[in-house]
C-alpha positions as CSV (number, residue, x, y, z in Angstrom):
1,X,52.3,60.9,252.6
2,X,52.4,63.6,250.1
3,X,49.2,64.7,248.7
4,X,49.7,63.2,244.7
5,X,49.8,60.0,246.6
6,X,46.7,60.7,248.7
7,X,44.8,61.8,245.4
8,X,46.0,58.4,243.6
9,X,45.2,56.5,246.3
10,X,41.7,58.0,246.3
11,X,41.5,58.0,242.6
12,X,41.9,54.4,242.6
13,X,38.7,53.5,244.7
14,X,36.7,55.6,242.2
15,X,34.8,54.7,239.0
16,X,35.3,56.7,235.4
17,X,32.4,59.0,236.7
18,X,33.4,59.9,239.9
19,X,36.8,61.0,238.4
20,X,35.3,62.9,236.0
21,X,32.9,64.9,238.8
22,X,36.0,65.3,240.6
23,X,37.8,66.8,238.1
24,X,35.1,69.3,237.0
25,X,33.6,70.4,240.3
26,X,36.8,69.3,242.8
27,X,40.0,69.3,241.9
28,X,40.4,72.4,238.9
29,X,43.5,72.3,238.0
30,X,45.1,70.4,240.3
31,X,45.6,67.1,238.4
32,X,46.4,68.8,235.1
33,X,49.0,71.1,236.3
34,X,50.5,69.3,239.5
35,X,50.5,69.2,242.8
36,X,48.7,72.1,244.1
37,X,49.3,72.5,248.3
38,X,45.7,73.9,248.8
39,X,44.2,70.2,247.8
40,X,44.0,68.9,251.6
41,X,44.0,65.3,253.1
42,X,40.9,66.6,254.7
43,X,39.0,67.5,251.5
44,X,40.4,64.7,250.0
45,X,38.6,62.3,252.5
46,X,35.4,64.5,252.1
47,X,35.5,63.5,248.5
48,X,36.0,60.0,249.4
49,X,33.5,60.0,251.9
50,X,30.4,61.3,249.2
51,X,31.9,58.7,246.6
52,X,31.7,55.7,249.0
53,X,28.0,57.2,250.4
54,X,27.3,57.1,246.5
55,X,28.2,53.4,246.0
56,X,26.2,52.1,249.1
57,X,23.1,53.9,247.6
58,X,24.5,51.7,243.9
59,X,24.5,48.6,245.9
60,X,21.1,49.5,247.2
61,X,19.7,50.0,244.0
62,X,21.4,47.0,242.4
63,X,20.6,45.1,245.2
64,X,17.2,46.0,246.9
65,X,18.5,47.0,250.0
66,X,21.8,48.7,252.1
67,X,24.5,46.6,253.3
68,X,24.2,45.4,256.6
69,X,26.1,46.6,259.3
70,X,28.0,43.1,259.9
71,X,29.2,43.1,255.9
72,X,29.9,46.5,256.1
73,X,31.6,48.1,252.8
74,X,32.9,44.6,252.0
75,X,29.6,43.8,250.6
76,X,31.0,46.4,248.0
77,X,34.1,43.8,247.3
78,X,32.5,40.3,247.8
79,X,28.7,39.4,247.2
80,X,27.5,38.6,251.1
81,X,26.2,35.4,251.9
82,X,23.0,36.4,253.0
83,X,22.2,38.4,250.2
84,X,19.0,36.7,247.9
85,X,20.6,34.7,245.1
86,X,18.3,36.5,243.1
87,X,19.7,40.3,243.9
88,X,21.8,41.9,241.0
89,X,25.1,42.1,243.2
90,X,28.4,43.3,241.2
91,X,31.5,44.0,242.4
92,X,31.7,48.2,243.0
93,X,35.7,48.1,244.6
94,X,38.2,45.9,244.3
95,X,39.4,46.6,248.0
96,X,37.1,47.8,251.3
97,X,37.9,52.0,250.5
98,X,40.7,53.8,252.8
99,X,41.1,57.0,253.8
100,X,44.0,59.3,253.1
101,X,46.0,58.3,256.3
102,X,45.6,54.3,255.2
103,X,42.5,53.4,257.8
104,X,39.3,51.5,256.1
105,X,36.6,54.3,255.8
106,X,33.6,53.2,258.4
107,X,30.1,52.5,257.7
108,X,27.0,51.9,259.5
109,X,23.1,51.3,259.5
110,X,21.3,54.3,261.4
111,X,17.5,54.9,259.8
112,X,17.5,58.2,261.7
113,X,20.3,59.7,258.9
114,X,18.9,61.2,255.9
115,X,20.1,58.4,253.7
116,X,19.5,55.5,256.1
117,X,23.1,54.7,256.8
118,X,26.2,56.5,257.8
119,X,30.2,57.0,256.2
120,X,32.8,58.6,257.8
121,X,36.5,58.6,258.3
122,X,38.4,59.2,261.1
123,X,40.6,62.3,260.2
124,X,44.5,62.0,260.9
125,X,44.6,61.0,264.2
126,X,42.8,57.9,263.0
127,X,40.3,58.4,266.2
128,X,36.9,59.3,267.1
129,X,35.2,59.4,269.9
130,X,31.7,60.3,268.9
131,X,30.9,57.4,265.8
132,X,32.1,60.1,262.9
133,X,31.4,63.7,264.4
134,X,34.4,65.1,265.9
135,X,35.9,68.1,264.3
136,X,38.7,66.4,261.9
137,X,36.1,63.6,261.0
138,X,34.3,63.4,257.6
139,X,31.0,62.1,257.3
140,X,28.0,62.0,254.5
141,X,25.6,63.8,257.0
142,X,26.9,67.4,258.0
């Protein structure tokens, strides 16, 4: 896939403000004046994988507590079941997030983490074999 279409398809799973921070701090240059060869797949997940970790902790806020492992990042597309009907729920994507290659971006419940949960993609080979931490993986907590 070449890499404007990775960076569109990433672009479209962000809000205005996420664009914005990646155009500042991420991308310089690189969606002004083309398509620059040193913008990977790999950072381009990397970026993905802090925008996603950032809308879990939205939902939290909004909501008054993480998804659960069995809605997973759906509960960022459609309002769970078992959430209170009195939680402030809105819809953050319009589709479950995925990454560069085309795989859903994975997510998980681990109160051990830093933030309480876990996101991570899979890398090109679409594998991993240790929940987010081989090599070509990205994840919000290396």
């Amino acid at each position: 896939m070449p890499t404007v279409h990775v960076v569109y398809s990433v672009l479209e799973s962000m809000n205005a403000q996420e664009i914005v921070f990646a155009q500042c701090l991420c991308l310089p240059g690189f969606l002004f004046d083309g398509c620059r060869s040193d913008v990977t797949a790999n950072e381009m997940s990397e970026m993905l994988v802090g925008g996603v970790s950032a809308k879990v902790r939205e939902y939290e806020l909004l909501c008054g507590e993480l998804p659960s492992e069995e809605d997973g990042l759906s509960a960022l597309v459609t309002r769970p079941e078992s959430l209170a009907e009195d939680a402030k729920w809105m819809q953050l994507y319009p589709e479950v997030p995925t990454d560069p290659w085309g795989a859903p971006v994975r997510y998980f419940v681990d109160e051990e983490l830093p933030q309480g949960f876990g996101v991570y993609v899979c890398g090109r080979d679409g594998i991993t074999r240790s929940r987010g931490n081989d090599p070509d993986d990205s994840n919000n907590w290396d």
